[in-house]
N, C-alpha and C positions, 0 to 999 in steps of 0.2 A: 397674422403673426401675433401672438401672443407678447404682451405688455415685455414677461420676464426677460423674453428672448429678445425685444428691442433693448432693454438694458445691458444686457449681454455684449454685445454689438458696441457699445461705445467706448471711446478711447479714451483711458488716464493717462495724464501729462504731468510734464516737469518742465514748466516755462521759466526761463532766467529771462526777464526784461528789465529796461528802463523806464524807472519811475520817476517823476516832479518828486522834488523835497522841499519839505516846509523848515525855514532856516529858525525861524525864533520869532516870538512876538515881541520882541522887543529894539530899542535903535541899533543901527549896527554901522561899523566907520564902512563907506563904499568900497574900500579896497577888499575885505573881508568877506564882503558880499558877492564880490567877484569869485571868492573862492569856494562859493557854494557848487559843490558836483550832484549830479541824479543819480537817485538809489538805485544802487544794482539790486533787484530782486528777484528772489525764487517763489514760486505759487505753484502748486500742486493739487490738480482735479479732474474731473472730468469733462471733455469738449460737449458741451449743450448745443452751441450754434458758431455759424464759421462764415465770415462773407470776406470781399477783397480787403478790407482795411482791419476789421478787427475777429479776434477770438473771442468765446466766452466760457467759463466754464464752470462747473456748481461744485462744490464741496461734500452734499448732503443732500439726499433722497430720500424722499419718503414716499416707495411705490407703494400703498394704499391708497395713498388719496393723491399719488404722479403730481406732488408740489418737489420743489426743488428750494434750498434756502445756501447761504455763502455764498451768490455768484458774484466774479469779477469779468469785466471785459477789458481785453487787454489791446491795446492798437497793436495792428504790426508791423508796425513801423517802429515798434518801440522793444521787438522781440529779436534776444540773442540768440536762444537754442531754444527748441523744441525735443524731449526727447520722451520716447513710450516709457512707462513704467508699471 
């Protein structure tokens, strides 16, 4: 199989997960602190690799030289929707 046609083949996504937030560098009263929630976020790519606990996915291809650059891995434990795009 030809490189092109393995590209071909994979799947772009539109992952909404839960991400840690960084609250401030600076002191903060404990109650306040309590009120720190995790970022809802959206990330949008393509699935590079997939095992039971995490996804991963690249941004940016450069089939010449098959490097790959922007990848995130996401737990999935931490994923609200997956959807094709």
């Amino acid at each position: 199989m030809a490189e092109v046609e393995l590209y071909e083949q994979l799947r772009t996504v539109e992952i909404i997960w839960l991400d840690a937030r960084f609250s401030c560098s600076t002191w903060m009263d404990i109650e306040e602190a309590k009120k720190i929630t995790l970022a809802e976020t959206q990330t949008r790519g393509t699935i590079l690799c997939e095992d039971e606990g995490s996804i991963t996915l690249y941004m940016n291809i450069n089939k010449s030289d098959n490097d790959v650059a922007h990848c995130v891995t996401i737990p999935k434990g931490c994923i609200k929707s997956i959807k094709d795009i």
